[in-house]
C-alpha atoms as an extended CHARMM CRD file, in Angstrom:
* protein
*
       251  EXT
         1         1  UNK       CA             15.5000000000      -18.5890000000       13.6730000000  PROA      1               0.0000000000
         2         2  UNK       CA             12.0570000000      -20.1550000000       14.3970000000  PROA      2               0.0000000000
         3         3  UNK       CA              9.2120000000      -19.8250000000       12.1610000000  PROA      3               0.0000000000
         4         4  UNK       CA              8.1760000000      -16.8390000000       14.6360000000  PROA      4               0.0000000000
         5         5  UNK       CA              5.6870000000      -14.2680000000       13.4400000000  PROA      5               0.0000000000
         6         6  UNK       CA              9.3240000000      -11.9280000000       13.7400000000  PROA      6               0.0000000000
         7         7  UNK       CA             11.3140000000      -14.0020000000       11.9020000000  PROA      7               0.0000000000
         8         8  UNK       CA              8.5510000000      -14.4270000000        9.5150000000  PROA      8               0.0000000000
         9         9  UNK       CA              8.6020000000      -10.6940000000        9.0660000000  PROA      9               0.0000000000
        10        10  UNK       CA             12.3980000000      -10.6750000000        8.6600000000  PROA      10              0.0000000000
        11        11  UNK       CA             12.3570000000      -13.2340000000        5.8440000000  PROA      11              0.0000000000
        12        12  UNK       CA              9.9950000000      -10.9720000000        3.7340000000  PROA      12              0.0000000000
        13        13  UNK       CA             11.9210000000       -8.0100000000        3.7130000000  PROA      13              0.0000000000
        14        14  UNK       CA             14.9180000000       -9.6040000000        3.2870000000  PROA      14              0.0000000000
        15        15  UNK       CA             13.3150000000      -10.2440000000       -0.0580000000  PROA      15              0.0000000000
        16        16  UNK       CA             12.8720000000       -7.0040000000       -0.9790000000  PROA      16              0.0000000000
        17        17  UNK       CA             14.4990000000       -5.5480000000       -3.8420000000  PROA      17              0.0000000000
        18        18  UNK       CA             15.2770000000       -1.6160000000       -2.7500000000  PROA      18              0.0000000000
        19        19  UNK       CA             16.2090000000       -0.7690000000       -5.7060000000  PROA      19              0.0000000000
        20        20  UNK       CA             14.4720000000       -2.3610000000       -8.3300000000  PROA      20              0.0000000000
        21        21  UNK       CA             13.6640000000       -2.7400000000      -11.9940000000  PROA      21              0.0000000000
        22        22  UNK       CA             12.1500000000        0.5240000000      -12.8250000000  PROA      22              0.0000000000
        23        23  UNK       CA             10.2160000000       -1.4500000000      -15.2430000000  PROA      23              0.0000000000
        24        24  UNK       CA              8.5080000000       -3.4390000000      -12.6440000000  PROA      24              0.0000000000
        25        25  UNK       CA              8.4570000000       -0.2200000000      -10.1050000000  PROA      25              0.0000000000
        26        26  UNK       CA              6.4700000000        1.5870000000      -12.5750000000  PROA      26              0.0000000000
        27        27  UNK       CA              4.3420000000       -1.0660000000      -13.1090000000  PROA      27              0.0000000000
        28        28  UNK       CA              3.3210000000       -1.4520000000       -9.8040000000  PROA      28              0.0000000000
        29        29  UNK       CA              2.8580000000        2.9530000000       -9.2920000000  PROA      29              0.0000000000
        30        30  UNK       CA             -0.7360000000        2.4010000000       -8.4790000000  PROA      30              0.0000000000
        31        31  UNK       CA             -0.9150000000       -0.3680000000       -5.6400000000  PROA      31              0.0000000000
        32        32  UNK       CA              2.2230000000        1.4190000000       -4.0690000000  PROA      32              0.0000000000
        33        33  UNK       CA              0.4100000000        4.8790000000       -3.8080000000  PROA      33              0.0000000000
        34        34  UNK       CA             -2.5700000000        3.1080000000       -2.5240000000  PROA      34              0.0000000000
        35        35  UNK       CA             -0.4290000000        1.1430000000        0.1880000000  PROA      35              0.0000000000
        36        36  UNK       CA              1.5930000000        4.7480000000        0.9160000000  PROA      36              0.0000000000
        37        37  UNK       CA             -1.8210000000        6.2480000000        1.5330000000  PROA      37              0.0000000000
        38        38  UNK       CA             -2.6450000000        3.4080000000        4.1130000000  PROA      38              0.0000000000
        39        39  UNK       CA              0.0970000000        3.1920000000        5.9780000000  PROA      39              0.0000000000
        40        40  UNK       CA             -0.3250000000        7.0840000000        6.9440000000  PROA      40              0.0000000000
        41        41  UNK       CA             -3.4780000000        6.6930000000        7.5050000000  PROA      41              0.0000000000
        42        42  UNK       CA             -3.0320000000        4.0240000000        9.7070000000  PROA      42              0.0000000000
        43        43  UNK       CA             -0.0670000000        5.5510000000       11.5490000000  PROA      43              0.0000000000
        44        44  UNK       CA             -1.9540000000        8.6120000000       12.2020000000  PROA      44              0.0000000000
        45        45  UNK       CA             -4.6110000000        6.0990000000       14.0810000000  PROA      45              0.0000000000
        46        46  UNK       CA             -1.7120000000        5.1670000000       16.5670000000  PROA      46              0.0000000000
        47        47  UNK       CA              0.2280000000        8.1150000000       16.7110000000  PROA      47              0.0000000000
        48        48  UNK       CA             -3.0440000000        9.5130000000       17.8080000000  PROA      48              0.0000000000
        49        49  UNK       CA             -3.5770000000        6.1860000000       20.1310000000  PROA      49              0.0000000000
        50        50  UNK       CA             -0.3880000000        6.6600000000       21.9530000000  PROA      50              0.0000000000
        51        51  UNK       CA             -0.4490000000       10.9100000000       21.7200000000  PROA      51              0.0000000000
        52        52  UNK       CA              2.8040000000       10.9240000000       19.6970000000  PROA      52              0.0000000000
        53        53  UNK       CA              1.0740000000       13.0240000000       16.9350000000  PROA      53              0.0000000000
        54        54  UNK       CA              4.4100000000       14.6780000000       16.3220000000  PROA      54              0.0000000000
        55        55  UNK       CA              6.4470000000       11.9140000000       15.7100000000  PROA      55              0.0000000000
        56        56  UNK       CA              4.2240000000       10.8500000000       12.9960000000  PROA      56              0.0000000000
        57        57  UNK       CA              4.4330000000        9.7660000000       10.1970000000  PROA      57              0.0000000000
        58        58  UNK       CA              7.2350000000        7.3420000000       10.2840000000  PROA      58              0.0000000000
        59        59  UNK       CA              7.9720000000        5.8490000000       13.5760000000  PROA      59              0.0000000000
        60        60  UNK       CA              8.4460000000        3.1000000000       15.7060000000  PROA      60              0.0000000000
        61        61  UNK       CA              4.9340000000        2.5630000000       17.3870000000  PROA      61              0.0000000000
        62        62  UNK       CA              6.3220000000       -0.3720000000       19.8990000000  PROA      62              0.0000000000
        63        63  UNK       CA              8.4630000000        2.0190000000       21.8360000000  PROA      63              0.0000000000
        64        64  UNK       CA              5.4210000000        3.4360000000       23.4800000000  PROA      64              0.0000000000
        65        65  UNK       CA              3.3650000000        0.3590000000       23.7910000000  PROA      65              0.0000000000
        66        66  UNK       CA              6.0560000000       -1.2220000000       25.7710000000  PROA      66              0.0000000000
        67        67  UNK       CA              9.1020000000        1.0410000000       26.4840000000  PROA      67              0.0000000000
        68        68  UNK       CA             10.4370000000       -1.9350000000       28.1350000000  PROA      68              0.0000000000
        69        69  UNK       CA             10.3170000000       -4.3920000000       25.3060000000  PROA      69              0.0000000000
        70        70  UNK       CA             13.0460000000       -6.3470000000       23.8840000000  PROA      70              0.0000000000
        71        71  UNK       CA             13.9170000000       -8.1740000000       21.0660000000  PROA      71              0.0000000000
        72        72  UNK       CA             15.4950000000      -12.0200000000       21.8330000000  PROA      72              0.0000000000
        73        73  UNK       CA             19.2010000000      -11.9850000000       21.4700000000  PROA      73              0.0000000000
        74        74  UNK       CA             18.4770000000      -14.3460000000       18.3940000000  PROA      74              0.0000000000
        75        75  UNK       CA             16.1250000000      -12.1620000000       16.5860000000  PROA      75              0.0000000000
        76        76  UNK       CA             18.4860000000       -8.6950000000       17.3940000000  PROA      76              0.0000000000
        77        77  UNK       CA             21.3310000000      -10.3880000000       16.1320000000  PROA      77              0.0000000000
        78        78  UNK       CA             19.0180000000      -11.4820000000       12.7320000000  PROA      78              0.0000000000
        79        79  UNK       CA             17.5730000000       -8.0260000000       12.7080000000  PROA      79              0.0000000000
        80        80  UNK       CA             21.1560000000       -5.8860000000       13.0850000000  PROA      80              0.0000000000
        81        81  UNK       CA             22.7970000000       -8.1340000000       10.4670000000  PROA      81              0.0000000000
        82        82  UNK       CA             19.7290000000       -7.6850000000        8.2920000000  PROA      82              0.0000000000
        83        83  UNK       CA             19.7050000000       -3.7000000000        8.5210000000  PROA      83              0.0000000000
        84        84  UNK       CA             23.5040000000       -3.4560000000        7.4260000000  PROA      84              0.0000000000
        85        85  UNK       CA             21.6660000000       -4.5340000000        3.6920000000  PROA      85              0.0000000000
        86        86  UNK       CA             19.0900000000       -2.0600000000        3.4180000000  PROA      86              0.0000000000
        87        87  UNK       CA             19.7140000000        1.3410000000        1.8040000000  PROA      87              0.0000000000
        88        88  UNK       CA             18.7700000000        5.0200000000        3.7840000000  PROA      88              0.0000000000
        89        89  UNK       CA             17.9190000000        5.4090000000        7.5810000000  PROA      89              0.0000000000
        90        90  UNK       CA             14.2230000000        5.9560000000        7.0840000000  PROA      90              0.0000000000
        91        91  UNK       CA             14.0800000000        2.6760000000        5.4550000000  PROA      91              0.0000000000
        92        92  UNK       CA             16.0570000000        0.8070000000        8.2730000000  PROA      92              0.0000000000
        93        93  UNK       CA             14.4470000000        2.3830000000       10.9600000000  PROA      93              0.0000000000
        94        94  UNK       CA             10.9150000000        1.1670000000        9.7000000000  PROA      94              0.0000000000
        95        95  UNK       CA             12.1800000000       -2.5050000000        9.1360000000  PROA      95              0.0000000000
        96        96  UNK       CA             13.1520000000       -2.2910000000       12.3200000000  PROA      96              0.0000000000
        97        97  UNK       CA             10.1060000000       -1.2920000000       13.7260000000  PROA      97              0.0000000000
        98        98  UNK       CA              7.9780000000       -4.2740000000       11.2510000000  PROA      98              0.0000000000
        99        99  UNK       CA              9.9720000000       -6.6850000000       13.1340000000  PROA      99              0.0000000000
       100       100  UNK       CA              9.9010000000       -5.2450000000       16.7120000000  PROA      100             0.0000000000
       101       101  UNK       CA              6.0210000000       -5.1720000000       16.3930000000  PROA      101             0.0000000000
       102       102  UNK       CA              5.6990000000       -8.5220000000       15.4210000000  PROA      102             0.0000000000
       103       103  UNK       CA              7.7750000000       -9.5560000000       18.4060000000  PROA      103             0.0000000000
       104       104  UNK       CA              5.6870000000       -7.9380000000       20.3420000000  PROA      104             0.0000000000
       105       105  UNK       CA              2.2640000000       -9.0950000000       19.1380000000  PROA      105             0.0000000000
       106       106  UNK       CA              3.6930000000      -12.7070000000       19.7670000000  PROA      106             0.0000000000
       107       107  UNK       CA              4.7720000000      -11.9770000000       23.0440000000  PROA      107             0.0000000000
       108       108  UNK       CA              1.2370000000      -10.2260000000       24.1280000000  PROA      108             0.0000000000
       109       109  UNK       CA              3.5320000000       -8.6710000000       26.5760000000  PROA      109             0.0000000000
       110       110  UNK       CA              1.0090000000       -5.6150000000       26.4040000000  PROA      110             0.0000000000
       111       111  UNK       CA             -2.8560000000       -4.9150000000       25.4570000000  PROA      111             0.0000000000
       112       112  UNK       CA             -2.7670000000       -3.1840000000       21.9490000000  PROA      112             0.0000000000
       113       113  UNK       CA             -5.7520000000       -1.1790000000       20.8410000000  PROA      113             0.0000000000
       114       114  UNK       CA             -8.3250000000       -2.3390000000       18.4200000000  PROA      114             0.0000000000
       115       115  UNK       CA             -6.3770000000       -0.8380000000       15.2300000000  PROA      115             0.0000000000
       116       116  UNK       CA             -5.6090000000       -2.2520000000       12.0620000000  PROA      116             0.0000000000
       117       117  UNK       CA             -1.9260000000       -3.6720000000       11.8570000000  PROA      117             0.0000000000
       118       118  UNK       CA              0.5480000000       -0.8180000000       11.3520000000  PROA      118             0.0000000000
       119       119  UNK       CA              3.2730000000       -2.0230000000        9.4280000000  PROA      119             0.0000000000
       120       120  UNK       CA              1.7470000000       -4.5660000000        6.4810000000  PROA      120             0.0000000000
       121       121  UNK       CA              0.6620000000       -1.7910000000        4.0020000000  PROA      121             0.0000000000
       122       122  UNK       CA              4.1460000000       -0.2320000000        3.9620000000  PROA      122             0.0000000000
       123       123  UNK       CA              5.7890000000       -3.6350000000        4.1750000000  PROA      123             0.0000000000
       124       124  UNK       CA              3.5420000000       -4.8180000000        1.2520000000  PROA      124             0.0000000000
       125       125  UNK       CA              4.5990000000       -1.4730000000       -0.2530000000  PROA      125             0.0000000000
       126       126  UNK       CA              8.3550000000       -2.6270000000        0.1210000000  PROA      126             0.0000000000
       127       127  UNK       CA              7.5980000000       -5.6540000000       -1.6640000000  PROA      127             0.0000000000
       128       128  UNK       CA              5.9130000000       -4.1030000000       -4.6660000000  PROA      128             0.0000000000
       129       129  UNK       CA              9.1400000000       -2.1220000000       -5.5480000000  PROA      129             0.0000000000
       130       130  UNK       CA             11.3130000000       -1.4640000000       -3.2060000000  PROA      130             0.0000000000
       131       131  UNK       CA             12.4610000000        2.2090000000       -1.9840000000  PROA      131             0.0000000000
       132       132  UNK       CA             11.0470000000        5.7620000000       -0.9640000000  PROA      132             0.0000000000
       133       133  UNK       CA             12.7460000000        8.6440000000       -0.3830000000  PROA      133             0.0000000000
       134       134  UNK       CA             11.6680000000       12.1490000000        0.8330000000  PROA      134             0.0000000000
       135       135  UNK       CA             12.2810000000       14.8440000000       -2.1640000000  PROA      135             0.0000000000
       136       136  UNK       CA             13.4700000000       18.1850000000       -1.7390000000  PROA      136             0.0000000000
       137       137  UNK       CA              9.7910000000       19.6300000000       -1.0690000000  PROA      137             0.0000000000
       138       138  UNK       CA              9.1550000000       17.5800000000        1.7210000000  PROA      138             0.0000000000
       139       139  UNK       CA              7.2140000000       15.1480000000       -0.3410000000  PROA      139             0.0000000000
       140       140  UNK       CA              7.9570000000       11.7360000000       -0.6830000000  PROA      140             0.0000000000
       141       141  UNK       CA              9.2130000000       10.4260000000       -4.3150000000  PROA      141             0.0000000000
       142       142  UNK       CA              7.6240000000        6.5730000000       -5.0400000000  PROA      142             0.0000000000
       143       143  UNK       CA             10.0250000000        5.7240000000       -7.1900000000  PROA      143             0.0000000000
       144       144  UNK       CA              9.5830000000        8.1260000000       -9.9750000000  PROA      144             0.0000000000
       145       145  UNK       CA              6.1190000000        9.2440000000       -9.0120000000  PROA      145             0.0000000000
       146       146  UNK       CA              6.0110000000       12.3870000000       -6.5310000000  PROA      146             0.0000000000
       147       147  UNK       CA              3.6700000000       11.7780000000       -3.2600000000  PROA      147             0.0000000000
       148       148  UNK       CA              2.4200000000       14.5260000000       -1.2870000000  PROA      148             0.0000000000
       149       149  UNK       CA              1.5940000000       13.4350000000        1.9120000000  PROA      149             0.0000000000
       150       150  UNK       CA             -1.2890000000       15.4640000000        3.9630000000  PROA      150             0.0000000000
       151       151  UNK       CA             -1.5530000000       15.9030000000        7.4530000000  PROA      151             0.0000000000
       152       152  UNK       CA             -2.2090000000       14.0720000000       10.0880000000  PROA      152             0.0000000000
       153       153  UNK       CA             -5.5820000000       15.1940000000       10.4770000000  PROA      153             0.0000000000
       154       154  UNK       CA             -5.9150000000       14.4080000000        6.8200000000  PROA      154             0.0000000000
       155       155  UNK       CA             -5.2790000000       11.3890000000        7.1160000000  PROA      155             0.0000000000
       156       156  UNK       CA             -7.4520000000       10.2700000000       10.1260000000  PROA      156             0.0000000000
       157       157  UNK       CA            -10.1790000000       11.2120000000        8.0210000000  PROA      157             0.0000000000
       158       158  UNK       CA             -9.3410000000        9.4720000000        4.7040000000  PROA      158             0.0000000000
       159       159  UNK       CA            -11.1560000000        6.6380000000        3.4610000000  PROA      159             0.0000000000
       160       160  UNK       CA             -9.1770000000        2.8990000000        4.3890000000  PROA      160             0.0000000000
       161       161  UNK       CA             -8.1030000000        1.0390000000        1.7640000000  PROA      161             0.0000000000
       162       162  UNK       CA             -9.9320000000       -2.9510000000        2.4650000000  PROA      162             0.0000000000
       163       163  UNK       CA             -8.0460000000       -4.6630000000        0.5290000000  PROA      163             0.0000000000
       164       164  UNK       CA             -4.2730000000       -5.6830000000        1.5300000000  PROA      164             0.0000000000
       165       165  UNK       CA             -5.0560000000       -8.8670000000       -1.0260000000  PROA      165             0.0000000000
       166       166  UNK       CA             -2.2870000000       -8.7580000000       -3.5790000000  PROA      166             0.0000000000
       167       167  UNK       CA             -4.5230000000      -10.2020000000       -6.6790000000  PROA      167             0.0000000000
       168       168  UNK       CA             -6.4310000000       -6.7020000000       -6.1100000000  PROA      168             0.0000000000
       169       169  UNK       CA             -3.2270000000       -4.9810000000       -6.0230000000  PROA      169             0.0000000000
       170       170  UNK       CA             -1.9050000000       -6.8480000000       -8.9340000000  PROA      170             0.0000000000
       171       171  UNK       CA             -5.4850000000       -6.0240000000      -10.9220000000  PROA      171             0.0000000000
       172       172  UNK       CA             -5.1710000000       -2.5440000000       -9.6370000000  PROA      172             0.0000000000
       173       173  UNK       CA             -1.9080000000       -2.1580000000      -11.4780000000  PROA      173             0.0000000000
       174       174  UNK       CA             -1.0820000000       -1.3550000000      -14.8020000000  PROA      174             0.0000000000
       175       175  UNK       CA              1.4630000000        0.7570000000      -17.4870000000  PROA      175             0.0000000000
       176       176  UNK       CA             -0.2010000000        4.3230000000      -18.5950000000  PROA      176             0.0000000000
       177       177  UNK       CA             -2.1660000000        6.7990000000      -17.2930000000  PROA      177             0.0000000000
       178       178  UNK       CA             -5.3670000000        5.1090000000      -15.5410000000  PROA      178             0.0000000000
       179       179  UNK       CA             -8.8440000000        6.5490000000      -14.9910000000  PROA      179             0.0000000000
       180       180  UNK       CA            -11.4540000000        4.0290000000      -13.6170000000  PROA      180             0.0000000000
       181       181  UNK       CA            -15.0700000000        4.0110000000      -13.8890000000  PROA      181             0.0000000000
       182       182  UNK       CA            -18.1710000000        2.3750000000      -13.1200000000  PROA      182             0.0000000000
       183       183  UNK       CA            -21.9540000000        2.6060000000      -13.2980000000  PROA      183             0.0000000000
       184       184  UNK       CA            -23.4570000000        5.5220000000      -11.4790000000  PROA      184             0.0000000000
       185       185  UNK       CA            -25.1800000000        2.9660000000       -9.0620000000  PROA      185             0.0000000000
       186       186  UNK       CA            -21.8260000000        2.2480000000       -7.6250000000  PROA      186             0.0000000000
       187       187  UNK       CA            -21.8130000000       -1.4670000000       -8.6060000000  PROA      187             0.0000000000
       188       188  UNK       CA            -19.8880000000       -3.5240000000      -11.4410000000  PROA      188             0.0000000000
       189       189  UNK       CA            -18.4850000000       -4.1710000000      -13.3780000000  PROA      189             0.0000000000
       190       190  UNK       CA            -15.2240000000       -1.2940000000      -13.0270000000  PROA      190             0.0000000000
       191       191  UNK       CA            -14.3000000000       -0.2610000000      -16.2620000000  PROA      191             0.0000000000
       192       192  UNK       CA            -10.7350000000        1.5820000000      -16.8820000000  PROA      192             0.0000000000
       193       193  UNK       CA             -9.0370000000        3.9130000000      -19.9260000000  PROA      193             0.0000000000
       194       194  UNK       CA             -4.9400000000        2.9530000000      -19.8930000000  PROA      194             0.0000000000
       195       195  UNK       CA             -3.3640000000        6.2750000000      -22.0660000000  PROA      195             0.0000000000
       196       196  UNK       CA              0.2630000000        4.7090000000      -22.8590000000  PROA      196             0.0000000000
       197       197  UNK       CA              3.1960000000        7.1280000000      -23.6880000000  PROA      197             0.0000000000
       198       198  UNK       CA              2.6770000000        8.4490000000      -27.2810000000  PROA      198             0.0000000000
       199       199  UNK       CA             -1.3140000000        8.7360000000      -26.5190000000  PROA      199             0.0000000000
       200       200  UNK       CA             -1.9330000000        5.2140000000      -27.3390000000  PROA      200             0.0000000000
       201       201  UNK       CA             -5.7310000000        4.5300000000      -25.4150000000  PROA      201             0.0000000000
       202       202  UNK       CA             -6.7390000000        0.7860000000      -23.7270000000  PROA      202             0.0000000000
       203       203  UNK       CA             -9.9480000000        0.3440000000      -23.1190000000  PROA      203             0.0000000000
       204       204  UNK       CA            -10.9800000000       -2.6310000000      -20.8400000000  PROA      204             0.0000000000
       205       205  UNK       CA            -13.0550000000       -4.0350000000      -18.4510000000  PROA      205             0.0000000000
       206       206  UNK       CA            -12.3340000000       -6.3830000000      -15.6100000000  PROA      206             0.0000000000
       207       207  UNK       CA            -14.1520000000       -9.1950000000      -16.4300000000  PROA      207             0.0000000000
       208       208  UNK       CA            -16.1360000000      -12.3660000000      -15.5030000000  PROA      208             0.0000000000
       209       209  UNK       CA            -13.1460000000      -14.7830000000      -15.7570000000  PROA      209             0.0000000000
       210       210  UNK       CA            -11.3700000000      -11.9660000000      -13.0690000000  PROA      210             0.0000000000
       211       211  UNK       CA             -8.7870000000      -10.2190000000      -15.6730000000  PROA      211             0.0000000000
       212       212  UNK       CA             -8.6990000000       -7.0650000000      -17.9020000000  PROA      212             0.0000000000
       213       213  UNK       CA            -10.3560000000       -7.4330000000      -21.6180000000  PROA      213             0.0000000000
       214       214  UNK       CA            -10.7460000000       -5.2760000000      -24.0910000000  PROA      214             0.0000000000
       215       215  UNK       CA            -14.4760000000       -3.2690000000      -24.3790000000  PROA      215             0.0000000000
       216       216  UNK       CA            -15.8050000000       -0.6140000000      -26.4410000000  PROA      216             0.0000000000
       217       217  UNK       CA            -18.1430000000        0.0990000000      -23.8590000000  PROA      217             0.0000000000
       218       218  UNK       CA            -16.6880000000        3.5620000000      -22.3760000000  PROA      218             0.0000000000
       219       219  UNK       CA            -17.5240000000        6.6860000000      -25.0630000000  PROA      219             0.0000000000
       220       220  UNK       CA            -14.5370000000        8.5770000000      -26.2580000000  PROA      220             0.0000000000
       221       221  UNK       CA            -14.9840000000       11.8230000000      -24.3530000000  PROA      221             0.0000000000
       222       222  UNK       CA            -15.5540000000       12.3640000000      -20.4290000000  PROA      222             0.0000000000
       223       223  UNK       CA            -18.9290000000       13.7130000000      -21.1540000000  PROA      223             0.0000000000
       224       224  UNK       CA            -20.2120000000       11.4330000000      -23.0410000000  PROA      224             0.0000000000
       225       225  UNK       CA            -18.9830000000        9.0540000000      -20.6520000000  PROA      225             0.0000000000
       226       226  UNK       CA            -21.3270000000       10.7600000000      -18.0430000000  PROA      226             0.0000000000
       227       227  UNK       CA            -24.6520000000       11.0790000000      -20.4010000000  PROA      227             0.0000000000
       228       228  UNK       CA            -24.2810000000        7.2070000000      -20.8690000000  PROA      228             0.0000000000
       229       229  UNK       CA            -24.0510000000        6.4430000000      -17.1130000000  PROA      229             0.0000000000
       230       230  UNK       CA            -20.6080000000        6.1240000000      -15.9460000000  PROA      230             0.0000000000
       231       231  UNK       CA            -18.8370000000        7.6170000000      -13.2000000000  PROA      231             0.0000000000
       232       232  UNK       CA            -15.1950000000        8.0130000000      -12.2200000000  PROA      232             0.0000000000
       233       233  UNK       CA            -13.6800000000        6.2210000000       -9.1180000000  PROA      233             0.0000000000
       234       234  UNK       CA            -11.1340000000        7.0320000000       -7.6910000000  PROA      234             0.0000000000
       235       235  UNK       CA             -8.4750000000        3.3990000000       -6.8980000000  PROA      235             0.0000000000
       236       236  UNK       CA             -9.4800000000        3.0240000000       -3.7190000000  PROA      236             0.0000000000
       237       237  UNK       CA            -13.4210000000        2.8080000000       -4.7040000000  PROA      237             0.0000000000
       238       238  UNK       CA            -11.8130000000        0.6250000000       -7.6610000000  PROA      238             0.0000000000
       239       239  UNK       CA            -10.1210000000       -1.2420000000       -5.8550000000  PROA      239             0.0000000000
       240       240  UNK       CA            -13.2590000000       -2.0730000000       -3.3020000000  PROA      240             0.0000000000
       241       241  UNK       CA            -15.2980000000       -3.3550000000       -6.4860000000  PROA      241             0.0000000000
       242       242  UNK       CA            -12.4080000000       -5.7120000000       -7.7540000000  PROA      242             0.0000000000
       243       243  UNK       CA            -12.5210000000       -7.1850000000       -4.5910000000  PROA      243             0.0000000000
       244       244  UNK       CA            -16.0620000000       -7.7600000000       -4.6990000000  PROA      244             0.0000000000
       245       245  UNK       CA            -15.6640000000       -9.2400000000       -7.9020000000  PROA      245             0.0000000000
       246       246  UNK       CA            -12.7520000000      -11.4340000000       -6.9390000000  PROA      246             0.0000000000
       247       247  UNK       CA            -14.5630000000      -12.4920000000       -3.6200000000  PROA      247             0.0000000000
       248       248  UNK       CA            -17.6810000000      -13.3360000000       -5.5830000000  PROA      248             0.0000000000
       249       249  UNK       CA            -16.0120000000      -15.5520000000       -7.8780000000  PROA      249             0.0000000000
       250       250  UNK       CA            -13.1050000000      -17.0370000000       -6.6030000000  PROA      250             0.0000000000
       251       251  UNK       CA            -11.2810000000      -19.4150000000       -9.0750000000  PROA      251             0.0000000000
């Protein structure tokens, strides 16, 4: 295969681990939720485009774009043997539909609407750990961490996530329990309280040199975190600030 935006799509989830270290999975909880969250908000935004609200939240958006479109032989061939590798339909049937819409974007053989790309933030979720499954509740299980997905309409109305950037994702992520916080201006620096198994507590800031070091600058108690000026975020508003940060001072 060519060096085709498909292709280029195939090669990164062939390097996908579906099921991975849970180590690393777990280490990697936060960015993946984030990413989960984007990708159905994002598919809500098309399934709304194309009026396939019921087929929504995991489906194959290029079948109504073009209902005539085609993979090459070449890439089908890739694609089929590729899919024979990856565990669970649901799984399968959305690498399928990564690589179909990249096709088709090459191929402009249709006029999409002015969306944000569909696929990345679960493909990028793929590559931060691998597999989801749906639990017995309906919800969807990340790995070890339960995921209740809302509605559609929910999810047309929640706030995007900016930043696909994977040093964000990477500072976004950490072992423990996280609660972020900031000044109650809304501005820097982002501040964070790790609470490991056992009840061990981190501390830290995110820094000028664009890493996590230790401060004493968050009180002990929620509420006397408030009376000294500091407000909770929630990791998408953390996440918006670390990319400031990082965009600000690039190294």
């Amino acid at each position: 295969m060519t060096d085709s935006p498909s292709s280029v799509m195939l090669n990164r989830l062939r390097d996908v681990e579906w099921i991975g270290d849970w180590d690393y999975v777990m280490g990697h909880v936060m960015s993946r939720r984030l990413l989960m969250r984007e990708y159905l908000r994002r598919a809500a935004l098309w399934a709304q485009a194309y009026s396939v609200e019921d087929e929504w939240p995991f489906f194959d958006v290029t079948e109504h774009i073009d209902p005539e479109f085609r993979l090459s032989p070449e890439v089908a061939a890739e694609l089929e043997g590729f899919l024979g590798t990856v565990p669970g339909g649901l799984l399968r049937s959305t690498c399928a539909a990564a690589v179909r819409m990249a096709d088709l974007r090459a191929q402009t053989l249709a006029e999409l609407p002015d969306l944000p790309d569909l696929y990345e933030p679960l493909v990028l979720f793929y590559e931060r750990g691998g597999e989801f499954v749906y639990d017995n509740g309906g919800g969807l299980d990340l790995t070890g961490v339960s995921f209740r997905p809302k509605g559609l309409q929910d999810n047309l109305g929640s706030a995007p996530l900016v930043a696909l950037r994977n040093d964000v994702l990477d500072a976004l992520d950490a072992k423990g329990r996280i609660t972020f916080y900031a000044t109650g201006d809304g501005r820097g620096p982002v501040l964070r309280r790790r609470v490991l198994p056992g009840g061990k507590q981190h501390d830290e800031m995110f820094g000028q040199d664009l890493s996590w070091e230790p401060t004493d600058r968050l009180p002990a108690s929620e509420e006397d975190s408030k009376q000294a000026g500091w407000v909770r975020l929630n990791d998408n508003e953390a996440a918006q600030l670390i990319e400031v940060a990082l965009v600000s001072n690039p190294s």
